[in-house]
C-alpha positions as CSV (number, residue, x, y, z in Angstrom):
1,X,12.4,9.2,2.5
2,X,11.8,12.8,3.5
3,X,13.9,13.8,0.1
4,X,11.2,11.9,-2.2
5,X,8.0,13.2,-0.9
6,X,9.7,16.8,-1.0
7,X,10.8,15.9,-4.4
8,X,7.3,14.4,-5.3
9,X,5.4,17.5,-4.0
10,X,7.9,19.6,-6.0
11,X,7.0,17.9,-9.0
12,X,3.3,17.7,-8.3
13,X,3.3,21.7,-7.8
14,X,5.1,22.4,-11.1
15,X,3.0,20.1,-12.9
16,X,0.0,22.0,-11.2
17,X,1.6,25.3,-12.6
18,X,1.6,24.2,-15.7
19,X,-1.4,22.7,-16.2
20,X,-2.5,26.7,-14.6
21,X,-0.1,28.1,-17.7
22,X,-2.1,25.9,-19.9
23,X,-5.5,27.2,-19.0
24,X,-4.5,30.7,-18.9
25,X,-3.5,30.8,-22.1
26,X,-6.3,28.7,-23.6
27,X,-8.6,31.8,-22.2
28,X,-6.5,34.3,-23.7
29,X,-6.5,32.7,-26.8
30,X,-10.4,31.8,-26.9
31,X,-10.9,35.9,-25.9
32,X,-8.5,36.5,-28.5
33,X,-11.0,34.6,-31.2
34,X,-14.2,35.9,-29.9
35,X,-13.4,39.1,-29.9
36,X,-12.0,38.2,-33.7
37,X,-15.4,37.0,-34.5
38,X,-17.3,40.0,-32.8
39,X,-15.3,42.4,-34.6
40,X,-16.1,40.9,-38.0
41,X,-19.7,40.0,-37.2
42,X,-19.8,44.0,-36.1
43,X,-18.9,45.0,-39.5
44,X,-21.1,42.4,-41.4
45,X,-24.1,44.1,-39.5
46,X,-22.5,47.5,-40.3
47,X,-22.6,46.2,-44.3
48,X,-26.0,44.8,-44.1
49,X,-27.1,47.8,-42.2
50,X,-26.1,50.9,-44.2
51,X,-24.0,51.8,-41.3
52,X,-21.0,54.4,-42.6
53,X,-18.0,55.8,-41.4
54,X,-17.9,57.1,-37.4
55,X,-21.6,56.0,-37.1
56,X,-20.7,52.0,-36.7
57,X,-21.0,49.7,-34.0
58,X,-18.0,48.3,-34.9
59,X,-16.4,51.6,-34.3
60,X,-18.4,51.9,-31.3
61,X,-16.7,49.0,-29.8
62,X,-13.5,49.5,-31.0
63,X,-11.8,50.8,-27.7
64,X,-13.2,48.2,-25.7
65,X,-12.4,45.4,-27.6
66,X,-8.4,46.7,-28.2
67,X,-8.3,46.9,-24.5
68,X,-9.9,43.4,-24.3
69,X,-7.1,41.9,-26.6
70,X,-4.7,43.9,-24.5
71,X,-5.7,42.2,-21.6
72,X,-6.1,38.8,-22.9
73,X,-2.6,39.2,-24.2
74,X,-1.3,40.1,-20.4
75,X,-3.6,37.0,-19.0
76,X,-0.4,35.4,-21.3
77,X,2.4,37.1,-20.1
78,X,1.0,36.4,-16.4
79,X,0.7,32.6,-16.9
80,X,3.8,32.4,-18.6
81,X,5.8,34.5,-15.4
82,X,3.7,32.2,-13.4
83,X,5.1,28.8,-14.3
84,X,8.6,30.5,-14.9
85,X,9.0,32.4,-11.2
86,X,7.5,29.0,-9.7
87,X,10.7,26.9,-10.7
């Protein structure tokens, strides 16, 4: 009986890691779209502002929303190595 709760716990903890893989990417991809969405509304209020060229807040924000996506797309690679190293 000692094999099938070690194999039950086993199962339990993958399913746990998953379920962590799961949620990890769902962040990633909901930081993904709202920084999708801030970049456009950025550039709407550029348009309905008269802002031109370097003097924009999308520009402004540029840097910090690539390094956002950058890190939203390692919060993927993380829960992905995560779940894989676990097995």
């Amino acid at each position: 009986m000692v094999m099938g709760k070690h194999s039950d716990k086993k199962i339990a903890t993958e399913e746990e890691f998953f379920k962590l893989e799961q949620v990890l990417n769902k962040t990633a991809d909901d930081t993904y779209n709202c920084l999708k969405l801030l970049k456009k509304e950025l550039s709407d209020y550029d348009s309905r502002n008269g802002n031109h060229s370097s003097n924009t807040a999308a520009r402004f924000m540029r840097t910090d929303m690539r390094n956002a996506k950058d890190t939203a797309m390692d919060l993927k690679h993380v829960a992905h190595d995560i779940n894989k190293n676990q097995k």
